[in-house]
N, C-alpha and C positions, 0 to 999 in steps of 0.2 A: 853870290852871297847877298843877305839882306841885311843891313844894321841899321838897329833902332832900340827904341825903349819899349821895354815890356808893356804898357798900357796900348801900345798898338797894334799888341801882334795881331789883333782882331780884324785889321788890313790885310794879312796878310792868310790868313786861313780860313775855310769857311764857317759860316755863323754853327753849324751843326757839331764840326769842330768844337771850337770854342766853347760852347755851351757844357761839354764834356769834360773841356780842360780848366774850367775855372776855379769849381770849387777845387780840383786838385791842388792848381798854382796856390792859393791861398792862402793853407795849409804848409809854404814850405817858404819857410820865414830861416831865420838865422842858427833857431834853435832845431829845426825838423832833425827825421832820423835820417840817417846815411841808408837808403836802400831805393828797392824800385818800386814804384809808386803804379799802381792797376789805375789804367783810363778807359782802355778799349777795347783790352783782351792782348792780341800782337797787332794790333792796327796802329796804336799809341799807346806811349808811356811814358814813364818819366824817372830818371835814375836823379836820386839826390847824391852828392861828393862833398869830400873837402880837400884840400893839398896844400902843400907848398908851391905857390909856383917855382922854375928854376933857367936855369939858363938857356935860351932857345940852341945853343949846340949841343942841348944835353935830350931835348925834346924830341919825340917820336912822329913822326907826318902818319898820318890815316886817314883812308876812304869809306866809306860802305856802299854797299847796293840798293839794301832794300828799304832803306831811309831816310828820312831827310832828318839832321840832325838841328835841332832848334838849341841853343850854349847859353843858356840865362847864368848872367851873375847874380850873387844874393848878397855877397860879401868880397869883395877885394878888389883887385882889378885883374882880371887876365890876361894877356896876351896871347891873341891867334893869327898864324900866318896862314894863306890861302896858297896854291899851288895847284897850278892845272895840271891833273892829276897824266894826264898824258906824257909828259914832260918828266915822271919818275921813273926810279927802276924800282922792281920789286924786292923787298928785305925779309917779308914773312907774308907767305901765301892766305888767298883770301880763307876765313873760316866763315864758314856758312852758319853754326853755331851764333858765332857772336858778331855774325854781317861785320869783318872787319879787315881791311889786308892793311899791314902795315907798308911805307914807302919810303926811300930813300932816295935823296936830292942829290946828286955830282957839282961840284965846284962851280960850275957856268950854270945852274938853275937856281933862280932864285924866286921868293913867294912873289906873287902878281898882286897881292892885297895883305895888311893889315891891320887889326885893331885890338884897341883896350879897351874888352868887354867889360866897361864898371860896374858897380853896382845897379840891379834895374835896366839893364839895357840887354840885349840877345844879338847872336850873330846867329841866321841861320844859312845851311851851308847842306847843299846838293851831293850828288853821290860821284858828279864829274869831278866837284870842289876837294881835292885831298887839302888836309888843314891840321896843324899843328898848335894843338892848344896845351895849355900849363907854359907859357911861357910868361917869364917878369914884365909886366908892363910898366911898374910903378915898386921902384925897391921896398917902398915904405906902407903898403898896401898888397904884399905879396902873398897872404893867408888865404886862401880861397874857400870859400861854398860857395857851391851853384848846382845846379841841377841842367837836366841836357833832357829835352822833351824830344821824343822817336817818334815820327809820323813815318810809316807805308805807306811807300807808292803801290 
């Protein structure tokens, strides 16, 4: 997992990237629409959301394959826990549709990582990384938008 502030992601992915995903990010302020936003065709993209966050024993753990999930906040604070995805058992088989298996923890696993993705900052998180996001980080800050940018490996 990588945590940091959105003005850096440009550390983090290459310049060709980026160039792609600017004017998109720009665009997705407070007020953007709730949908998925075209970057690259399926190479990238970017789904915009809002929720409530809620109690992380109410929260669902998930992996993917074929992405690497980049979790920008826009508004709130989130909470995501990380979890070596090895170390689950499976609750709902992977869908190839929507690159996504759901996962379930036993009593003795617990997440190896996490944070409160604030406003302006990202966690991004690998296909080994199963992660558990929509959690309360911050009771008073619990409203979320954010948007989740999809890069192909």
């Amino acid at each position: 997992m990588v945590f940091d502030k959105i003005e850096n992601l440009g550390k983090y992915l290459p310049a060709d990237k980026m160039a792609k995903l600017a004017p998109v990010i720009a665009q997705l302020t407070p007020d953007c629409e709730e949908r998925t936003y075209e970057v690259d065709g399926d190479n990238m993209f970017i789904k915009a959301m809002s929720y409530t966050a809620i109690d992380p024993t109410e929260c669902k753990i998930e992996a993917h394959d074929k992405y690497i999930d980049i979790q920008v906040t826009i508004t709130g604070s989130e909470g995501i826990s990380v979890f070596e995805r090895d170390a689950l058992a499976v609750s709902v088989p992977y869908d190839e549709a929507k690159d996504m298996l759901k996962l379930a923890a036993d009593e003795n696993v617990y997440p190896v990582a996490r944070v409160a993705v604030n406003a302006g900052y990202f966690a991004m998180l690998w296909p080994h990384e199963a992660h558990r996001p929509k959690e309360i980080a911050c009771p008073l800050r619990k409203d979320i938008k954010k948007y989740v940018i999809k890069v192909k490996l």
